[in-house]
KEVO-166227 format. One record per residue: z, y, x of N, C-alpha, C in turn; residue in three letters. Coordinates in steps of 0.2 Angstrom, whole numbers. Atoms other than C-alpha are relative to their C-alpha. Layout:
REM KEVO-166227
n_zz, n_yy, n_xx, ca_zz, ca_yy, ca_xx, c_zz, c_yy, c_xx, pado
Z, Y, X, Z, Y, X, Z, Y, X, ala $
...
REM end
This chain:
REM KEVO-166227
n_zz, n_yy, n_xx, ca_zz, ca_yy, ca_xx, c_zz, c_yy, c_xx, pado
-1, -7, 0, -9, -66, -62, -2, 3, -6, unk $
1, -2, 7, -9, -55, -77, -6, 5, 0, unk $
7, -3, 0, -26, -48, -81, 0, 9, -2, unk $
1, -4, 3, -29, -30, -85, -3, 1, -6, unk $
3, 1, 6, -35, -28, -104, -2, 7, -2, unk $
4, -8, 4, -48, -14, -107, -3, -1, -6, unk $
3, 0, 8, -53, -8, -124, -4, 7, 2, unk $
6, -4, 0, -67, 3, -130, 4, 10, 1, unk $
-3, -8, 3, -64, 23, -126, 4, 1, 8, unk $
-4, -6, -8, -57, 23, -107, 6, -1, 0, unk $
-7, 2, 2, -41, 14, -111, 1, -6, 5, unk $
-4, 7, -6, -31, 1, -97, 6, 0, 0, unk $
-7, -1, 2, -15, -6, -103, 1, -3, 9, unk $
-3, 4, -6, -3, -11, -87, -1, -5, -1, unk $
-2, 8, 3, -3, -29, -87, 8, -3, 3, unk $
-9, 3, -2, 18, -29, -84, 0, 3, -4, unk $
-6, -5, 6, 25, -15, -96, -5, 1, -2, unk $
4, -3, 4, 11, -13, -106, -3, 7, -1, unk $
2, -7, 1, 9, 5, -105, -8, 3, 1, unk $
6, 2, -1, -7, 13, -106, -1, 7, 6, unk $
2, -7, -7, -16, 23, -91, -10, 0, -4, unk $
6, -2, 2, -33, 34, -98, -3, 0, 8, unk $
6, -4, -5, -48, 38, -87, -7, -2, -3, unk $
0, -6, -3, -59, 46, -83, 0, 5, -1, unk $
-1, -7, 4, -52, 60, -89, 8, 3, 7, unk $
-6, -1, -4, -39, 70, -78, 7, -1, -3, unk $
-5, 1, 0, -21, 65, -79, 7, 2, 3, unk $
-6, -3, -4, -3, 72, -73, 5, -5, -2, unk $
-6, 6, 1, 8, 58, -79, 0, -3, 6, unk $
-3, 6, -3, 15, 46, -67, 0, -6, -2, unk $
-3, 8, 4, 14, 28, -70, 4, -3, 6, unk $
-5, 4, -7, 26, 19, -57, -1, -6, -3, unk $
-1, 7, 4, 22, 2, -57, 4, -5, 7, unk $
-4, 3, -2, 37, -4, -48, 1, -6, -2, unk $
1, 7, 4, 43, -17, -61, 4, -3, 6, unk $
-6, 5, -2, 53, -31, -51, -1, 0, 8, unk $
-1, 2, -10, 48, -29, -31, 0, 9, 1, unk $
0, -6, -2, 54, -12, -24, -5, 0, 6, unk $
5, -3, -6, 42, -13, -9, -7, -1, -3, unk $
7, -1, 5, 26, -12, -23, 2, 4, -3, unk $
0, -5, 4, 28, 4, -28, -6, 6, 0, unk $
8, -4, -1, 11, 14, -34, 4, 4, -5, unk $
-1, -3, 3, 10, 30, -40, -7, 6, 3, unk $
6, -4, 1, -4, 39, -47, 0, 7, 2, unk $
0, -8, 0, -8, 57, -42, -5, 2, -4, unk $
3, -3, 5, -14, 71, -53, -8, -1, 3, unk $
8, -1, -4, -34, 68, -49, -5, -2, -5, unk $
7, 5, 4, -51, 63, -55, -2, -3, 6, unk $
3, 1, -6, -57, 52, -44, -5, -6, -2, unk $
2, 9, 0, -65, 33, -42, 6, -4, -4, unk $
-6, 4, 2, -57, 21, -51, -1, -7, 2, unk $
0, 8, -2, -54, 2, -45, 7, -5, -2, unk $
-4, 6, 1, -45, -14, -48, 6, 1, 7, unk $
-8, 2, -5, -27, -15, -37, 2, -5, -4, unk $
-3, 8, 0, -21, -32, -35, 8, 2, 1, unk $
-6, 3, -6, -1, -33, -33, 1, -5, 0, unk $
-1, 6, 1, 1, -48, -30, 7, -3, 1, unk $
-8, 1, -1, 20, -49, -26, 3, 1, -6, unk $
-3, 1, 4, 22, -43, -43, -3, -1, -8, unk $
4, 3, 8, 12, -53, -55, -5, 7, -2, unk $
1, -5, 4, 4, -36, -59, -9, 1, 3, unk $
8, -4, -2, -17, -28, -60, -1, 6, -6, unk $
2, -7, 5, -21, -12, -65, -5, 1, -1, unk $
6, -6, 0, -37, -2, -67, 2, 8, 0, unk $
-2, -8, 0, -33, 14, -61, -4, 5, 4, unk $
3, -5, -6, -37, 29, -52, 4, -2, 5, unk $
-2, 1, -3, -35, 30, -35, -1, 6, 4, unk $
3, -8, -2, -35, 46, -23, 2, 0, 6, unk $
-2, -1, -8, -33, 52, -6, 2, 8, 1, unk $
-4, -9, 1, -23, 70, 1, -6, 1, -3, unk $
7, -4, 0, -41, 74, 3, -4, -3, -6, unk $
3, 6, 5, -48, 70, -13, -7, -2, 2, unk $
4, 3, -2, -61, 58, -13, -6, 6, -4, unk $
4, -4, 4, -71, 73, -25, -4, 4, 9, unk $
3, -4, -7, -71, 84, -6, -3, -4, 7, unk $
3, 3, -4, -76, 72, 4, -6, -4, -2, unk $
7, 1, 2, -91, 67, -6, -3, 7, 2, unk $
3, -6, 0, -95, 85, -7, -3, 2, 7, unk $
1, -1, -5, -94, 86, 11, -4, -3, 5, unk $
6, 4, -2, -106, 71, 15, -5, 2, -3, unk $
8, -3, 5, -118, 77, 1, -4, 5, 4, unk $
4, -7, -8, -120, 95, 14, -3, -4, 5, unk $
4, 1, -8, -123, 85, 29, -5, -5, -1, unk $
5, 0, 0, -135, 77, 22, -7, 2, -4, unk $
3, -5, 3, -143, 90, 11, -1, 7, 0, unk $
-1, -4, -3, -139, 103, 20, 4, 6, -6, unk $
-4, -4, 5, -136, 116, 5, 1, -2, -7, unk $
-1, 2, 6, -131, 114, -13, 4, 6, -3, unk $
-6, -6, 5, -125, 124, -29, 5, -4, -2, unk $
-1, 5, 2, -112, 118, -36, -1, -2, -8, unk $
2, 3, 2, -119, 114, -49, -5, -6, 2, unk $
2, 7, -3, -131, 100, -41, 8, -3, 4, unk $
-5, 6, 0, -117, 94, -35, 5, -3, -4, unk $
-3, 2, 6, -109, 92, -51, -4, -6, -2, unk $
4, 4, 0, -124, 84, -55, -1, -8, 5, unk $
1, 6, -4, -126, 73, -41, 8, -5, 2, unk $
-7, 5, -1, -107, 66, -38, 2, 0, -9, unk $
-3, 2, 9, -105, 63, -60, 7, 4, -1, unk $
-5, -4, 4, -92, 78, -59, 0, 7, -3, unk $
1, -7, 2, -89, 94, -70, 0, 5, 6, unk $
2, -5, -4, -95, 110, -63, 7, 3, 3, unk $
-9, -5, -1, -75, 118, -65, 2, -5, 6, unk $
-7, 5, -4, -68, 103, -54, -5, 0, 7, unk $
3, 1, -6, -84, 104, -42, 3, 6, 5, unk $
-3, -7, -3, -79, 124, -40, 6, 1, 1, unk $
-6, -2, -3, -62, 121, -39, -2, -5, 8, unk $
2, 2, -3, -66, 109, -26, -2, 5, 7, unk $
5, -7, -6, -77, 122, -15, 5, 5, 0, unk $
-4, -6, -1, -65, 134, -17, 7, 0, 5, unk $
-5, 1, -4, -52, 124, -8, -2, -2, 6, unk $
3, 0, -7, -64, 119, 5, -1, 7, 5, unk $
2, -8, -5, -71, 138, 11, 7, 1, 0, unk $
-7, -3, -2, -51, 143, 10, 1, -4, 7, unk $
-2, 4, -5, -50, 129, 24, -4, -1, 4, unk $
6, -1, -6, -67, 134, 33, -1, -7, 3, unk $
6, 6, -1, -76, 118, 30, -7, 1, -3, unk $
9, -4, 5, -89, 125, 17, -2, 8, 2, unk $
2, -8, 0, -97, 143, 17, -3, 1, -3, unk $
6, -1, 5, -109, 151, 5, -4, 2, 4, unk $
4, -2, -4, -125, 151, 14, -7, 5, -3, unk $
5, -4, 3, -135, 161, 2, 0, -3, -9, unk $
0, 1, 9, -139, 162, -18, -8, -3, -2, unk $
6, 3, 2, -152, 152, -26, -1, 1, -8, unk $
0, -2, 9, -160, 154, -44, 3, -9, -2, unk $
-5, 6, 3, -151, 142, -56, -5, -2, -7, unk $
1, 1, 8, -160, 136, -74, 2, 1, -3, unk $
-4, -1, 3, -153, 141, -87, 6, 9, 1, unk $
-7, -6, -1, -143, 156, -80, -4, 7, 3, unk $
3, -6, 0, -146, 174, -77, 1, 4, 7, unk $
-1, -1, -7, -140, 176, -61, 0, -6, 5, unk $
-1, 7, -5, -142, 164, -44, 7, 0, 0, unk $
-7, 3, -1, -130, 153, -42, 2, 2, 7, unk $
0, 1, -6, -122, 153, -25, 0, -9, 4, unk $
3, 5, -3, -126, 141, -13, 3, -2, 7, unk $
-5, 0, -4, -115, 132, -2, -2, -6, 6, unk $
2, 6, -4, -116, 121, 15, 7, 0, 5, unk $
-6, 2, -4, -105, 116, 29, 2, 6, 6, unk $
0, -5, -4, -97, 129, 40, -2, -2, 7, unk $
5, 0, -10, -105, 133, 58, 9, 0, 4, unk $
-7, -1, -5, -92, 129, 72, -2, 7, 2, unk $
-2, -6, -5, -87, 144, 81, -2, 0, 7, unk $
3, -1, -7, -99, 147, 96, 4, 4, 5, unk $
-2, -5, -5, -88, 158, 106, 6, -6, 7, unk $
-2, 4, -7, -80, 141, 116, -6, -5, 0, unk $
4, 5, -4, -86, 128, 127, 5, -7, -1, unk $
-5, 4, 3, -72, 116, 122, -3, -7, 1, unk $
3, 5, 0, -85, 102, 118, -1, -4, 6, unk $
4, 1, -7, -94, 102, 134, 7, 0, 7, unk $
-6, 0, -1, -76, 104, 143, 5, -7, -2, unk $
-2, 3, -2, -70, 90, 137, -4, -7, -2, unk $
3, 4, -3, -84, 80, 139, 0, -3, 6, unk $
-2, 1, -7, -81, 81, 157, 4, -2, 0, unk $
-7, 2, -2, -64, 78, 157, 0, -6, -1, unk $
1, 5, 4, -67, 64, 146, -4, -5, 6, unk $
3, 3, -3, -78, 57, 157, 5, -2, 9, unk $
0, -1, -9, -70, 61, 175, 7, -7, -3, unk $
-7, 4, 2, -52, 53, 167, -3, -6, -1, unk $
3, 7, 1, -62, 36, 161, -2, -3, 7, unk $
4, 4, -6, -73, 34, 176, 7, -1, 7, unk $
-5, 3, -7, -56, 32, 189, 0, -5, -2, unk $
-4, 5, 0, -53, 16, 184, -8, -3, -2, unk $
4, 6, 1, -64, 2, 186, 1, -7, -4, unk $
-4, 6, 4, -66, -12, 173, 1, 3, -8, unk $
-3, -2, 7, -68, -13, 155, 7, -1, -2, unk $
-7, 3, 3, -51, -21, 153, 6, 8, 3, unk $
-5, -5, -2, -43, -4, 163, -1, 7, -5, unk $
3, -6, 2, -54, 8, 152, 5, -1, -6, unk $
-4, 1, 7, -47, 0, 137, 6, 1, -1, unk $
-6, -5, -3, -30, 4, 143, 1, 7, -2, unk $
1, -7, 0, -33, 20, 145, -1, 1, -8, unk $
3, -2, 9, -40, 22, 126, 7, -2, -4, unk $
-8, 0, 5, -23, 14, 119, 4, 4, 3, unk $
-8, -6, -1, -12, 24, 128, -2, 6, -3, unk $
1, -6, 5, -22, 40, 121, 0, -1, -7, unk $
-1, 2, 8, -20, 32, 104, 7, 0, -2, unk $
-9, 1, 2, -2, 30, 106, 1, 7, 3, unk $
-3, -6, -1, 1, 47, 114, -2, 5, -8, unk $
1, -4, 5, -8, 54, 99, 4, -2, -7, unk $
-3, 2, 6, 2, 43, 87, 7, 1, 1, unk $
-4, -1, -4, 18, 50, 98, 3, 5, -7, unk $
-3, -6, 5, 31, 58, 83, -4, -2, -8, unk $
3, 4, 6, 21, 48, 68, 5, -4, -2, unk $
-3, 3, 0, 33, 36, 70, -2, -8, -1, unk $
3, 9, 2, 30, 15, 66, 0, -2, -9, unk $
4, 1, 7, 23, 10, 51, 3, -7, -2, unk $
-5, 5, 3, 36, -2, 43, -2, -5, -6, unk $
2, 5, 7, 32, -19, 35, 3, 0, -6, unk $
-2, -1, 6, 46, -15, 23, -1, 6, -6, unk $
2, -4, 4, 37, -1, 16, -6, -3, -3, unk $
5, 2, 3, 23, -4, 3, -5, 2, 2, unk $
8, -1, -3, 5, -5, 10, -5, 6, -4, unk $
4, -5, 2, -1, 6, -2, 2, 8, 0, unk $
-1, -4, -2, 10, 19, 4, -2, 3, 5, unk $
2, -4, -6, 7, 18, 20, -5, 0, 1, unk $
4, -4, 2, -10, 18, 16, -3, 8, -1, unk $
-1, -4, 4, -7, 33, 6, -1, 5, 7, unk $
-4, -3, -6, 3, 40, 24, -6, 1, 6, unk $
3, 1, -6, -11, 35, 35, -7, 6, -2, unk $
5, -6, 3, -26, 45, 24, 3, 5, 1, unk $
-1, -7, 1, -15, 60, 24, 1, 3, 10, unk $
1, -1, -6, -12, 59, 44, -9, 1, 4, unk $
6, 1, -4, -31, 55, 48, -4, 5, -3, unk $
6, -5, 1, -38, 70, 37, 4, 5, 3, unk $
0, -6, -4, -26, 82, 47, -2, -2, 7, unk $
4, -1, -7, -36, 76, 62, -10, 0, -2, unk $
6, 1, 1, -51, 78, 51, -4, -5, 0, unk $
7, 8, 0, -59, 61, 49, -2, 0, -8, unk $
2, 1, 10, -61, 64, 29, 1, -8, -2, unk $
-1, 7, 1, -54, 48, 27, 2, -2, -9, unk $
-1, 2, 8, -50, 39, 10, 1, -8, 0, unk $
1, 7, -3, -47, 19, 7, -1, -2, -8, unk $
4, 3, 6, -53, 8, -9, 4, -8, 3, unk $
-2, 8, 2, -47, -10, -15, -7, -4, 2, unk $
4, 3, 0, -57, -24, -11, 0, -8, 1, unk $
-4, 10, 0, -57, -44, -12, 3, -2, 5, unk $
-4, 4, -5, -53, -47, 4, 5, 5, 4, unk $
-5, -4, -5, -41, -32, 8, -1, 7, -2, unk $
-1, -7, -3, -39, -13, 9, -6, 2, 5, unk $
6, -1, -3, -54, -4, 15, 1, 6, 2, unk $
0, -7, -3, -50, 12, 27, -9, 3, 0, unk $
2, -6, -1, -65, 25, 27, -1, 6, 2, unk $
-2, -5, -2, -69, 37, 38, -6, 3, -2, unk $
6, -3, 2, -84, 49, 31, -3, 4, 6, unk $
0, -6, -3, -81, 61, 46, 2, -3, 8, unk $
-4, 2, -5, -79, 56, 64, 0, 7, 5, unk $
0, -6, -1, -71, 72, 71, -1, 1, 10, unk $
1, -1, -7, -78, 69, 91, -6, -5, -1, unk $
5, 5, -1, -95, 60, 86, -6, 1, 5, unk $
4, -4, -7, -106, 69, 101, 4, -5, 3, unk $
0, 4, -4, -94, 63, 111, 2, -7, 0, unk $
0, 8, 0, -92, 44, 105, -7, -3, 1, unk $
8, 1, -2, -111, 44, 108, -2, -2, 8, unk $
1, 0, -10, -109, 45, 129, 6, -5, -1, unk $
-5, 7, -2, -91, 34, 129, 2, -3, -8, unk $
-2, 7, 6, -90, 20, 115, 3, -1, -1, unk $
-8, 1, 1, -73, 18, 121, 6, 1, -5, unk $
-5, -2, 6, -68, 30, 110, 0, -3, -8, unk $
-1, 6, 6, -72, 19, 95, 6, -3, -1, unk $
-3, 4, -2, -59, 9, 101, 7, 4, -3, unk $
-5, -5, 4, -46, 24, 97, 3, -2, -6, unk $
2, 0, 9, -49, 24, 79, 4, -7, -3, unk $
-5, 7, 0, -44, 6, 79, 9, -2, 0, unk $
-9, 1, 0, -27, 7, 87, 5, 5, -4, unk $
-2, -6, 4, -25, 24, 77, 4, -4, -6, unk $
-4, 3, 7, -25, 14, 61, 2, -3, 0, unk $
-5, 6, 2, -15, -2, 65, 5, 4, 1, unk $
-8, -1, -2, -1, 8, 72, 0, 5, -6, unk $
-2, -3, 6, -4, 21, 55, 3, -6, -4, unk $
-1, 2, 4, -3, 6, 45, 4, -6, 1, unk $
-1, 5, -2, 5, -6, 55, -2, -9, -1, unk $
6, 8, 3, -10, -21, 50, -3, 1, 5, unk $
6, 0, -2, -22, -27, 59, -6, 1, -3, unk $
6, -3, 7, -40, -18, 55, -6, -4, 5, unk $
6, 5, -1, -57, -26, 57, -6, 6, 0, unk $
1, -7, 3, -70, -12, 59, -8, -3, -2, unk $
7, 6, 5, -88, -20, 48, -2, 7, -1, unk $
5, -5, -2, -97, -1, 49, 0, 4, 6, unk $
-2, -6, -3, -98, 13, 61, -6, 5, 0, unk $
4, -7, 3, -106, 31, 60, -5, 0, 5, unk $
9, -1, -1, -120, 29, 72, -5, -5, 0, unk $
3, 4, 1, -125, 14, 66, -4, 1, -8, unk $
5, -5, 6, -137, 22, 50, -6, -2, -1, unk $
4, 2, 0, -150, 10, 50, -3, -3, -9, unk $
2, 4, 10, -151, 5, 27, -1, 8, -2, unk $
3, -7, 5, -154, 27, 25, 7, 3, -3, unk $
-5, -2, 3, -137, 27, 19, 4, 4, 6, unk $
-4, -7, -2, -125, 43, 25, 6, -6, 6, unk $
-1, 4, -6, -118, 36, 42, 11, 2, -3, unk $
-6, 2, 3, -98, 31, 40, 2, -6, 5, unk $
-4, 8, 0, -84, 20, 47, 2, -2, -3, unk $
-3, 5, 5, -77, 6, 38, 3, -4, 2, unk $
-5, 6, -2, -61, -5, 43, 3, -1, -5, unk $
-4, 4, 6, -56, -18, 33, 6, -4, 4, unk $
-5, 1, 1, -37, -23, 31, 0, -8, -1, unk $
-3, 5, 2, -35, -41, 30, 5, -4, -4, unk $
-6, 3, 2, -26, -50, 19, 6, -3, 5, unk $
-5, 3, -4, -10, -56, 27, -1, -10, -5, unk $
-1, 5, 3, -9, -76, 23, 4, -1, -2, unk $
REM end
């Protein structure tokens, strides 16, 4: 396999066309690294984000690159950092996630457009002659009962059926109704597409998800479990999330964290990993 070759200054040639890809700096070029297998086809979006090693292995190629999700992986930091610090300027959160203030506030600006953040009040700032504003996670809307509704139902629908093997039934078939008009997730499209396709369906169901390279596979990320109250009384729904992603990504997934498991301090999160295929 052809290695990546980095030089001093934030430089990473491709290792098939030579070309060069910058970071950490933001970018709007394209780089397609197509090259000789049409179903390995990656392409950078405009972003700042993480950057990691991507293996293709079909076509001799490793980059260093950025790597992004719809939801950038910038909002979804931002949005762990609230819940577990309740409020921040953005400045500290420039500070604490290593990005500029301009890219934090754009950031937050497209969060509160989408009533996930609020300003919860102004705090004085160093340096500055006026409080900054001071930003957390928005408050659900108290005027339903929605939760506690279908917590019930939730429960009355499970308990007919006797038997872990009938319950678990039940949880695929809610997985496949919910993946009903998604369509099937086809081996002959590139994995890191459908990646791409799976992150952008599972943040419009609010899971703040994102996925990262790793030795032994593709790593989905959910920062956000959008019913985790009630995965707390039925486990089963765990189980969901599972058949969600293999039918998004058509792979078998492995799940090696979950969100009320929070026992190392670190910000509670689920983690499926992708398997290599043999």
């Amino acid at each position: 396999m052809t290695t990546c070759r980095c030089i001093s200054g934030g430089t990473s040639y491709c290792g098939s066309c030579k070309s060069l890809i910058d970071y950490p700096f933001r970018f709007s070029a394209f780089h397609l690294a197509s090259h000789s297998a049409a179903d390995y086809t990656l392409a950078l979006d405009d972003c700042q984000s993480n950057y990691a090693k991507i293996y293709l292995r079909k076509i001799d190629l490793c980059v260093t690159i950025h790597y992004a999700s719809p939801m950038s992986s910038t909002q979804s930091l931002i949005l762990a950092y609230l819940r577990r610090h309740k409020t921040a300027t953005a400045g500290e959160l420039a500070r604490a996630l290593k990005r500029t203030a301009a890219d934090i506030r754009y950031h937050l600006d497209l969060l509160e457009a989408e009533g996930r953040v609020a300003v919860t009040g102004r705090r004085r700032v160093p340096g500055r002659g006026r409080p900054g504003r001071a930003y957390g996670l928005a408050s659900p809307r108290p005027e339903d009962n929605l939760e506690w509704l279908v917590e019930a139902l939730l429960a009355l629908w499970l308990e007919t059926e006797a038997g872990e093997e009938a319950r678990a039934a039940k949880v695929k078939s809610l997985a496949q109704r919910m993946l009903a008009g998604e369509g099937e997730a086809s081996s002959a499209v590139a994995l890191s597409l459908r990646l791409k396709r799976a992150v952008e369906q599972l943040n419009r169901w609010h899971y703040q998800a994102r996925w990262e390279a790793s030795a032994q596979g593709p790593r989905l990320i959910l920062e956000h479990c959008p019913y985790r109250h009630l995965a707390t009384h039925h486990p089963a729904l765990c189980q969901m999330d599972e058949h969600l992603l293999a039918g998004l990504t058509g792979r078998a997934v492995k799940r090696l964290a979950r969100q009320s498991q929070d026992g190392q301090g670190e910000r509670p999160r689920c983690i499926f990993l992708l398997p290599d295929e043999p």
